[in-house]
C-alpha positions in Angstrom: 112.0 118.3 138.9 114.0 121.4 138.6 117.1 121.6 136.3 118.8 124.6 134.8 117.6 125.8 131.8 119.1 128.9 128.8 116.5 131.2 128.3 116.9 133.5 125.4 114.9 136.3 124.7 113.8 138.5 121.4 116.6 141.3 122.1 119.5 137.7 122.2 120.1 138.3 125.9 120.9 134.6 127.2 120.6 133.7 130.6 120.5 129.9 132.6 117.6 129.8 135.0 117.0 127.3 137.8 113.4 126.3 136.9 110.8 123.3 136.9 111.3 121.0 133.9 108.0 122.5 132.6 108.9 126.0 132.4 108.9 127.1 128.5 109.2 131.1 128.9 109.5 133.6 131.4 110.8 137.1 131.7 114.2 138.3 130.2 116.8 139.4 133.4 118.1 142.3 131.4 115.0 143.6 129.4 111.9 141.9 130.9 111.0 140.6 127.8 109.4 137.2 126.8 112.3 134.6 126.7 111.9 130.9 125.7 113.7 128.0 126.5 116.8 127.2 124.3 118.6 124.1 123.5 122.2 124.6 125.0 125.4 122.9 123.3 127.0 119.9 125.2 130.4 120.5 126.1 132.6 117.3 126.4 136.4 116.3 127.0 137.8 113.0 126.4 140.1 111.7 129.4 143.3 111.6 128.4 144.7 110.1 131.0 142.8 107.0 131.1 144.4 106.0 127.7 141.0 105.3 126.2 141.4 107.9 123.9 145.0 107.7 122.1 145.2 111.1 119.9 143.8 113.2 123.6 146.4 111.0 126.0 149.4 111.6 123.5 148.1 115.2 123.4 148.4 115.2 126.7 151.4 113.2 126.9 153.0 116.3 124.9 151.5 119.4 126.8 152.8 117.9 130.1 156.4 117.3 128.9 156.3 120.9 126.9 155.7 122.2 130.7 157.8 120.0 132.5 160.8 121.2 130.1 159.7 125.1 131.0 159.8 124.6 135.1 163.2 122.8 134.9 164.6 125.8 132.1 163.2 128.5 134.6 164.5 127.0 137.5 167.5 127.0 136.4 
């Protein structure tokens, strides 16, 4: 199955590739060297909307009334 991957290589050049699941190393984009395959970080967001997650949905809650009360002052 092919997924995309980070590659990293010996000079720290970083770069996703589209690759089979077995694919360990190839060749560096930027310098042709050796890279291997990297463990990338996760990124995640809680939904604030769903109300799930009180601290994110009254963050929310708060960001959307701080803008709300900027239209209306600069429409005015």
């Amino acid at each position: 199955m092919r997924r995309i991957f980070d590659f990293q290589c010996s000079a720290n050049h970083i770069f996703e590739a589209f690759v089979d699941s077995e694919c360990r190393e190839m060749d560096c984009r930027v310098c042709n060297e050796a890279a291997v395959r990297i463990i990338s970080p996760v990124r995640n967001m809680l939904d604030p909307i769903s109300g799930s997650f009180p601290g994110a949905t009254m963050k929310w809650a708060r960001d959307r009334e701080r803008k709300i009360s900027k239209e209306r002052r600069s429409a005015e």
